[in-house]
C-alpha positions in Angstrom: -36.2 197.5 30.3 -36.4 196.3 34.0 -38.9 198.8 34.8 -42.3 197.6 35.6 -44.6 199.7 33.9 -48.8 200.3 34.8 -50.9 197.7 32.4 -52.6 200.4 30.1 -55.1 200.6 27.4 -54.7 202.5 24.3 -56.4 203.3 21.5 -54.8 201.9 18.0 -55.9 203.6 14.7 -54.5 201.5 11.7 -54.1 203.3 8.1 -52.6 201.7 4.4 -50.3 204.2 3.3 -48.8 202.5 -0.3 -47.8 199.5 0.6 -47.3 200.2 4.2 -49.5 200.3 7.6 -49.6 203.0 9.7 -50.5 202.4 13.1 -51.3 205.7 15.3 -51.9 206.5 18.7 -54.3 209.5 19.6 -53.6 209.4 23.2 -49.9 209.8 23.0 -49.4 211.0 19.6 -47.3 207.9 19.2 -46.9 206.3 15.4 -45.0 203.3 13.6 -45.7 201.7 10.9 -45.4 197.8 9.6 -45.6 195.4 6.1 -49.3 194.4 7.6 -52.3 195.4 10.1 -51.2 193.1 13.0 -46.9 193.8 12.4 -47.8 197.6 12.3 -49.9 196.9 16.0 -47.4 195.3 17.5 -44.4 198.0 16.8 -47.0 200.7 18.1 -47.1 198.8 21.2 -43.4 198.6 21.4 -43.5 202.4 20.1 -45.7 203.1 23.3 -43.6 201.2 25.6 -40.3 203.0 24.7 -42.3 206.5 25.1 -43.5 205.4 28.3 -40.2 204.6 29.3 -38.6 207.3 28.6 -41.4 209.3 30.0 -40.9 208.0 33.5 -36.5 208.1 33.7 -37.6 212.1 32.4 -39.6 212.1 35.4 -42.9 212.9 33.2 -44.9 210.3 32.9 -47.7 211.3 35.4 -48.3 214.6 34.1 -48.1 212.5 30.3 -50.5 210.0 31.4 -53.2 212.5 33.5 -53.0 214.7 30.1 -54.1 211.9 27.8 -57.3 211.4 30.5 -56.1 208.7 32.9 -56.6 208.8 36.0 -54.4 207.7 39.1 -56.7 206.3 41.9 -54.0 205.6 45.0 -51.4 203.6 43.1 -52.8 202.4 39.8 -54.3 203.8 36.9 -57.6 203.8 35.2 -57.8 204.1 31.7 -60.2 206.9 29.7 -63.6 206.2 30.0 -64.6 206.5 26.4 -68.3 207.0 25.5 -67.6 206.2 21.4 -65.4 205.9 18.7 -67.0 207.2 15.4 -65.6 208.0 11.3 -67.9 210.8 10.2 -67.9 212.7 6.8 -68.0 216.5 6.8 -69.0 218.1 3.2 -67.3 221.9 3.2 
């Protein structure tokens, strides 16, 4: 991949599923997984890069990127600006 992609910040939500770690995405809706916490990370970045990738030969990315809540300011990026990040329990 010669393509210079913007530097972006994502959000990384790690799970254990079994014996495995799933790393997730929220902006993108991008997963992988990996044997531990850090290995599962780092193939969600490489998950994220490939979608981004493909995103811009489609001719996509923009509209991808604007619908996860960035924001182009003349020629770069700004990432989300996010307020918090909470786990909260809901009794039905």
């Amino acid at each position: 991949m010669n393509l210079r992609l913007p530097k972006l910040t994502f959000t990384a939500q790690i799970f254990r599923e079994g014996r495995q770690y799933v790393s997730f995405n929220p902006e993108l809706h991008v997963a992988s997984c990996g044997q531990t916490p850090d290995k599962a990370k780092n193939n969600l970045k490489d998950a994220i890069r490939g979608f981004l990738f493909s995103a811009h030969k489609k001719g996509s990315l923009s509209s991808i990127l604007e619908e996860a809540g960035f924001v182009r300011q003349k020629k770069e990026w700004r990432d989300p600006s996010f307020v918090s990040l909470d786990r909260m329990t809901v009794v039905a």
